[in-house]
C-alpha positions as CSV (number, residue, x, y, z in Angstrom):
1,X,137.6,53.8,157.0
2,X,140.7,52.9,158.9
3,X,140.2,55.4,161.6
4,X,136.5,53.5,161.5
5,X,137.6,50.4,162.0
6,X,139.7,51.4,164.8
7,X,137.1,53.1,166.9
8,X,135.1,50.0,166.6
9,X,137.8,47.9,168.0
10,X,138.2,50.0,171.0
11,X,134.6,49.9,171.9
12,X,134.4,46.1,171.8
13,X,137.2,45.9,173.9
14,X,137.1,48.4,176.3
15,X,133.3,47.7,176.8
16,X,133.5,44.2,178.1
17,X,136.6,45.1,180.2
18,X,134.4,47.8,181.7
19,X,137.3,50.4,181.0
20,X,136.6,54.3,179.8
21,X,135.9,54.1,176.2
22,X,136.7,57.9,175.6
23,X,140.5,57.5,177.6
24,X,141.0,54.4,175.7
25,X,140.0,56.1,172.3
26,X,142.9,58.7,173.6
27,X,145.7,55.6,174.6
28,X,145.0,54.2,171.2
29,X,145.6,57.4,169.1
30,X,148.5,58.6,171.0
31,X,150.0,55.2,169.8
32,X,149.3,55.8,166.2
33,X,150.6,59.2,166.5
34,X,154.2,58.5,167.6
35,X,154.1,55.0,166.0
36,X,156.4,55.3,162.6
37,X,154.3,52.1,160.8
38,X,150.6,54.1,160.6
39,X,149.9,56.6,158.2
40,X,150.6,59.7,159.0
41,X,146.8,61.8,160.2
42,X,146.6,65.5,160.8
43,X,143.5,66.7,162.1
44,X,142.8,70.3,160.5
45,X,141.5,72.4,163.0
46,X,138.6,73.8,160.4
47,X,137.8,69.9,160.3
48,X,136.7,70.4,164.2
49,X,135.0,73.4,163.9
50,X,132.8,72.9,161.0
51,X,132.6,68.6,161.2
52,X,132.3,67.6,164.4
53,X,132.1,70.4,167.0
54,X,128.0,71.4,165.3
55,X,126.9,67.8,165.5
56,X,128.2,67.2,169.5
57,X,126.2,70.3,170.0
58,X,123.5,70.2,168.5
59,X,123.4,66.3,169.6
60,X,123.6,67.8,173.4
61,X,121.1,70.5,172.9
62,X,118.4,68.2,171.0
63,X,118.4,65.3,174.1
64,X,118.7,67.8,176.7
65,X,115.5,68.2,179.4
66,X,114.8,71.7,178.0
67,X,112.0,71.5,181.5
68,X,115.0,70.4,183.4
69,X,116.7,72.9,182.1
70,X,114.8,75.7,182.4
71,X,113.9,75.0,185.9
72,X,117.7,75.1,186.6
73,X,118.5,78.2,184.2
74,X,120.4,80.5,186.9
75,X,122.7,77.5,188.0
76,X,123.6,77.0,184.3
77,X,124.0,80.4,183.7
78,X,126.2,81.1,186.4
79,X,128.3,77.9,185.4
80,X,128.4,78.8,181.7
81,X,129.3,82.7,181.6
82,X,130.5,84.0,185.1
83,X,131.9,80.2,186.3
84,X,133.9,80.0,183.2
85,X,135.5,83.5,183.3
86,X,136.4,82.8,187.1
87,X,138.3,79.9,185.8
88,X,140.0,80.9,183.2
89,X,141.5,83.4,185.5
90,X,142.4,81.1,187.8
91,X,144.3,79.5,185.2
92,X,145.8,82.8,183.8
93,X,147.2,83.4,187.1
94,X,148.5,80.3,188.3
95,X,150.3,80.5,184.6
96,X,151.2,83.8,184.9
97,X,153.0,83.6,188.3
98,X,154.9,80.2,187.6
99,X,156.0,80.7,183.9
100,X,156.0,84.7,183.8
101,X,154.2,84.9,180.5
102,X,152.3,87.6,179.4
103,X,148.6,88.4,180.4
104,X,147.0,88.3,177.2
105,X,148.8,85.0,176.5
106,X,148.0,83.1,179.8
107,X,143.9,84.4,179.2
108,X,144.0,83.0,175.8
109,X,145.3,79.6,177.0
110,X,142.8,79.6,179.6
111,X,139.9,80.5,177.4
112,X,140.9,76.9,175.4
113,X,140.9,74.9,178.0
114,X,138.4,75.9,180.7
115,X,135.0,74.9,178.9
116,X,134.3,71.6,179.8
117,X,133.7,68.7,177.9
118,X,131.6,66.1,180.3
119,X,130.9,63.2,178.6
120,X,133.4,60.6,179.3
121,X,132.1,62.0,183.3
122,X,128.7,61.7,182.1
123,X,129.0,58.4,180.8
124,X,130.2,57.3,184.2
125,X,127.9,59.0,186.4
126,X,124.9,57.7,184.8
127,X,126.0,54.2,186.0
128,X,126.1,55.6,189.2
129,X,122.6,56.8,189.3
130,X,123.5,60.3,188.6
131,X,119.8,62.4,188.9
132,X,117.9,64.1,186.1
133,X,118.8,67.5,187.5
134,X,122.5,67.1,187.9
135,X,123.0,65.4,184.8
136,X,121.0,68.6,182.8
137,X,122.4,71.3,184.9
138,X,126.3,69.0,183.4
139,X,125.0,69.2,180.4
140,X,123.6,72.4,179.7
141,X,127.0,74.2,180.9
142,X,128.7,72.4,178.6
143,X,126.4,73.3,175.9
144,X,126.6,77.0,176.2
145,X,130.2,77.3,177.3
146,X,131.8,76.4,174.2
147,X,130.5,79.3,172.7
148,X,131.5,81.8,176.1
149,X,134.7,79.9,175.8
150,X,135.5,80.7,171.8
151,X,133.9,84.5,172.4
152,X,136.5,85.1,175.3
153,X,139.0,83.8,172.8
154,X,138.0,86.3,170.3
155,X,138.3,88.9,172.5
156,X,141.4,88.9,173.8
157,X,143.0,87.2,170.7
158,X,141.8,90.5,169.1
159,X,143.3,92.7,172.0
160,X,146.5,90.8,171.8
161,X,146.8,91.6,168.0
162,X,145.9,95.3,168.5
163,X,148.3,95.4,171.8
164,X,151.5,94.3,168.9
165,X,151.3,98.3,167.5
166,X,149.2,101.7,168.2
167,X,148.8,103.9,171.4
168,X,147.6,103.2,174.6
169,X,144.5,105.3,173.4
170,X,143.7,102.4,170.2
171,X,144.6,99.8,173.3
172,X,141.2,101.2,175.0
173,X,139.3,101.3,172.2
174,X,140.3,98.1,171.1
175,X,139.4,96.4,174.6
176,X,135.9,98.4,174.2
177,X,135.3,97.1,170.7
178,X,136.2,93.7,171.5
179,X,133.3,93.6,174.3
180,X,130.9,95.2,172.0
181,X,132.0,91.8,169.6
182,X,131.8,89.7,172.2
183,X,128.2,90.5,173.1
184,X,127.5,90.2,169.7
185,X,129.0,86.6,169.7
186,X,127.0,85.4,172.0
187,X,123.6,86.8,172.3
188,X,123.0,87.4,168.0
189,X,124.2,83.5,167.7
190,X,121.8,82.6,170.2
191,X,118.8,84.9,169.1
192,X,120.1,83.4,165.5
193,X,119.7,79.8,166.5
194,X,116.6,80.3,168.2
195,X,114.7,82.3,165.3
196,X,116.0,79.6,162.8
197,X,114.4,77.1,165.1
198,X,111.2,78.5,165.4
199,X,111.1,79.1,161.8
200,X,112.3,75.4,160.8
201,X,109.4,73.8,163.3
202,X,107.0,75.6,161.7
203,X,108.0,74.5,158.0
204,X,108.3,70.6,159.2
205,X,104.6,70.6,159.7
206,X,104.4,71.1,155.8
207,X,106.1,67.8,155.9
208,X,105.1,64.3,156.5
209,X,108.1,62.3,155.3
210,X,110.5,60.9,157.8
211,X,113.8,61.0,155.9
212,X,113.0,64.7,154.5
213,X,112.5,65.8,158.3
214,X,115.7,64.2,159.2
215,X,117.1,65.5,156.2
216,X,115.9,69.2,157.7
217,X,117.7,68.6,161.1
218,X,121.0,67.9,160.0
219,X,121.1,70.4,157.3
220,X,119.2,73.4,160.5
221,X,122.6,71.8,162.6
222,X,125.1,72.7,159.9
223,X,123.4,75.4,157.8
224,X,122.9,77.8,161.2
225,X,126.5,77.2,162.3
226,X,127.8,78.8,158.8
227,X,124.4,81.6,158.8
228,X,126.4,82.2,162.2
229,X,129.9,82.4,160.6
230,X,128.8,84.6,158.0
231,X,127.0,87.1,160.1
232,X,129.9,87.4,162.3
233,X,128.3,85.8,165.3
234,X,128.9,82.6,167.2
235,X,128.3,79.7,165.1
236,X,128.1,77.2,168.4
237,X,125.8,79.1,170.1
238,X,123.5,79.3,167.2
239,X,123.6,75.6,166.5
240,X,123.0,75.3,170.5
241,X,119.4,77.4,170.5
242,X,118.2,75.5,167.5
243,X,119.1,72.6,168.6
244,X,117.4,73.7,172.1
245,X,114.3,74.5,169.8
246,X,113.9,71.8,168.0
247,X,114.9,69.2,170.5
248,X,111.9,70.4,172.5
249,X,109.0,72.6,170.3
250,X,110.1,71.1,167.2
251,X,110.3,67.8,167.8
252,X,106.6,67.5,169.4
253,X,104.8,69.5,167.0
254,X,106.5,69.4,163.4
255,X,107.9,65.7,163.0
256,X,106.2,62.9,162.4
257,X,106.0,59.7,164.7
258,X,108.4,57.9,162.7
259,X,111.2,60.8,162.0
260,X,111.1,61.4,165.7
261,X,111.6,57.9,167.1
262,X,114.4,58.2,163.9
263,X,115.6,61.6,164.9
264,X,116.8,59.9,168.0
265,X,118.6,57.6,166.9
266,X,120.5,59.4,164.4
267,X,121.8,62.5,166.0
268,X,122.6,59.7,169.1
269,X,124.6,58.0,166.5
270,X,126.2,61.0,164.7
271,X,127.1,62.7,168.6
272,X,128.6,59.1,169.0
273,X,130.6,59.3,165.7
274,X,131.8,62.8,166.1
275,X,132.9,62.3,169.8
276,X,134.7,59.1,168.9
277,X,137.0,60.6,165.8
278,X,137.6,63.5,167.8
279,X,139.6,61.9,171.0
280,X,140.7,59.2,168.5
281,X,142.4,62.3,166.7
282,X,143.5,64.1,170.3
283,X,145.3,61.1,171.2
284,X,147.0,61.5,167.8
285,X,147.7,65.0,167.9
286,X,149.4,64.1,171.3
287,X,151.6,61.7,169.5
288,X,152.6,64.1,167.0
289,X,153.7,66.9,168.5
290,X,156.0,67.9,171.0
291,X,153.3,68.0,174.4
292,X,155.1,65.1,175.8
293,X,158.3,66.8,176.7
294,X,156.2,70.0,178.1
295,X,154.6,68.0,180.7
296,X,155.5,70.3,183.5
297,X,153.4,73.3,182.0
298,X,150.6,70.6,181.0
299,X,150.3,69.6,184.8
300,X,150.3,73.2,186.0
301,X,147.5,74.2,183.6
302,X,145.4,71.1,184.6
303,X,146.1,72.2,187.8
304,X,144.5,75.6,186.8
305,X,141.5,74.1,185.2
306,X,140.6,72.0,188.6
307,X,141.5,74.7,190.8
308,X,139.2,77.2,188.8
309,X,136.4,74.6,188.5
310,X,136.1,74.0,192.6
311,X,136.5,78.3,193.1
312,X,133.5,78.6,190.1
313,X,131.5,76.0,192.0
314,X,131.8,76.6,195.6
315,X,131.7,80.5,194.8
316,X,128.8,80.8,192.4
317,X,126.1,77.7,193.2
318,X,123.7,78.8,195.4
């Protein structure tokens, strides 16, 4: 309730004063975190993965111009899977070279922190008349990169686990296995989500009850992100195709008139919610820890991230 209370605080004010509400969310919670009068809130990181990280996603994917999107489908693609591996060797390297850690190490920290999370930018360049096209191509990287982002993560995190003992022979076959996992990440989650989708649009024709259908989504948006989990695929991208689904097929031929007009504005309101908490709880995180007295490596990886984001774009878009 408290953490509630305080998001709504920081939207009335920062609205009016025309001030980044996401940044501001960030300010406030790094406050509470080194502040010794607040409570003391952890964030646990299975809270992110299974709370809000399924309904930002399948938020994005269900408002996204699927039209737009599929028109623009090689832009995104190339942003999404060979865009985000040229960054987060850009960052490896710049990391590498400055600090003189290890390979495996510097890839792993890039694979956290290259996807992209646009929607404070978003936010912004919709005031500036940002088009349709730009806006979706955004937007439908960011979708799929979380889950190219978290497979490259697996990869090497299972490399660099292997890599602590065996031959150089179980070193190769490790790297070969991992790629064999990877692809399994991303295209069965994606195949998974897209399957449940179709399936689920199907049913909701069965259905003519507006809070049942809504009922439906948000259990599709959570229940394919743990079918995911369990069959060893990516979660994310499963809850990104059926969101992608049924934002698009679903949505105009299996709800009703009045769950889609609802549909709307509930996954709008949940994307809002789950965004909110979550830079509410960076800030805090921030607070906590002990980031502010490793600023140096913080600014070179930034650096990293913005330098791998201009060699991704003026490399790859055609």
């Amino acid at each position: 309730m408290l953490l509630l209370v305080i998001t709504l605080a920081v939207a009335l004010i920062s609205r009016p004063l025309r001030l980044p509400y996401t940044l501001v969310l960030v300010v406030v919670g790094l406050v509470i975190g080194i502040s010794p009068l607040l409570p003391n809130l952890r964030l646990n990181p299975n809270v992110v993965l299974f709370l809000f990280l399924p309904a930002l996603l399948f938020e994005g994917a269900w408002n996204v111009d699927v039209k737009q999107l599929t028109a623009n489908w090689l832009v995104v693609l190339l942003l999404a899977v060979p865009g985000l591996l040229l960054s987060v060797l850009v960052v490896a390297a710049l990391l590498h070279w400055t600090l003189g850690l290890s390979w495996l190490l510097v890839i792993l920290l890039g694979a956290m922190i290259s996807p992209t999370d646009p929607i404070a930018m978003l936010a912004l360049l919709r005031q500036m008349g940002l088009s349709d096209r730009l806006r979706t191509i955004v937007e439908g990287e960011s979708l799929f990169n979380d889950g190219v982002g978290a497979a490259i993560f697996e990869l090497v995190l299972g490399v660099l686990l292997v890599s602590l003992g065996g031959t150089e022979a179980t070193h190769m076959t490790s790297w070969w296995i991992s790629i064999l996992e990877v692809l399994w990440l991303m295209l069965g989650g994606l195949v998974l989500g897209i399957g449940v989708g179709l399936i689920v649009s199907r049913l909701l024709r069965l259905v003519d009850d507006h809070l049942i259908e809504m009922t439906v989504t948000v259990s599709v948006a959570y229940g394919v992100y743990l079918l995911g989990v369990i069959l060893h695929t990516s979660g994310l991208l499963a809850v990104v195709g059926a969101g992608l689904v049924l934002g698009s097929y679903g949505r105009g031929t299996g709800l009703s008139d009045r769950a889609r007009q609802a549909s709307h504005d509930v996954w709008e309101f949940l994307g809002y919610l789950a965004n909110s908490l979550l830079f509410l709880f960076l800030g805090i995180q921030i607070g906590e820890s002990h980031l502010l007295q490793i600023l140096a490596g913080i600014g070179l990886a930034l650096t990293g991230v913005v330098v791998g984001r201009a060699a991704m774009i003026y490399t790859l878009l055609p």
